[in-house]
N, C-alpha and C positions, 0 to 999 in steps of 0.2 A: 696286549702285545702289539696289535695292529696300530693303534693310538700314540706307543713310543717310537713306533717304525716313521709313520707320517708325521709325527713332530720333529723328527731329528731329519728327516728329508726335506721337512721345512724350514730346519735350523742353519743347513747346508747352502739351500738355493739364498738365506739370507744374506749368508757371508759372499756365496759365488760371486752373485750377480754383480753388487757392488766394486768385486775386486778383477771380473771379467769388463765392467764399462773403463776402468780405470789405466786397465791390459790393454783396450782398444783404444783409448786417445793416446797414451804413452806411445803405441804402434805407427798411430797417424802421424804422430808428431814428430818421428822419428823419423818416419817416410818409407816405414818399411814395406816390402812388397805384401799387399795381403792381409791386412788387420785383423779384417774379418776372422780369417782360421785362428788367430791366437786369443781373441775373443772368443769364438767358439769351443777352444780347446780347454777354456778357465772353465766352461759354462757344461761342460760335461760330469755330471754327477761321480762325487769321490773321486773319480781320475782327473779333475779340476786342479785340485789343488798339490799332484803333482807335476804339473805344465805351468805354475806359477814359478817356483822355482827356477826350474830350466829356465823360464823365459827370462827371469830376472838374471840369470848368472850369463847366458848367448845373447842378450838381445842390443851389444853391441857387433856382434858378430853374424846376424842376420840380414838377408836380402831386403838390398831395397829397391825401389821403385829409377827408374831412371830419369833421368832428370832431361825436360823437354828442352830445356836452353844449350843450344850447342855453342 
């Protein structure tokens, strides 16, 4: 049992990770305020990959960073 548990927590961080680096440049690039937290937010075990979602369907609608050129 222990063995199925750590394989599929394994199986989790392999999808996360990937789709958390890809959450944080999409962020960057976008200029939103904050990458980081929706990077972090992918990267959170099982509750990951309901902040993918959200972030795909708001993430025109999110803060972003202000722009230094006035």
């Amino acid at each position: 049992m222990d063995e199925i548990v750590a394989l599929l927590l394994a199986g989790v961080l392999v999808v996360q990770v990937p789709i958390s680096i890809l959450v944080y440049f999409d962020a960057k690039r976008r200029g939103l305020k904050n990458p980081t937290a929706y990077h972090l937010g992918v990267l959170v075990p099982a509750a990951g990959f309901v902040v993918v979602p959200v972030y795909l369907s708001r993430r025109d609608d999110l803060p972003r960073e202000e722009s230094d050129s006035a």
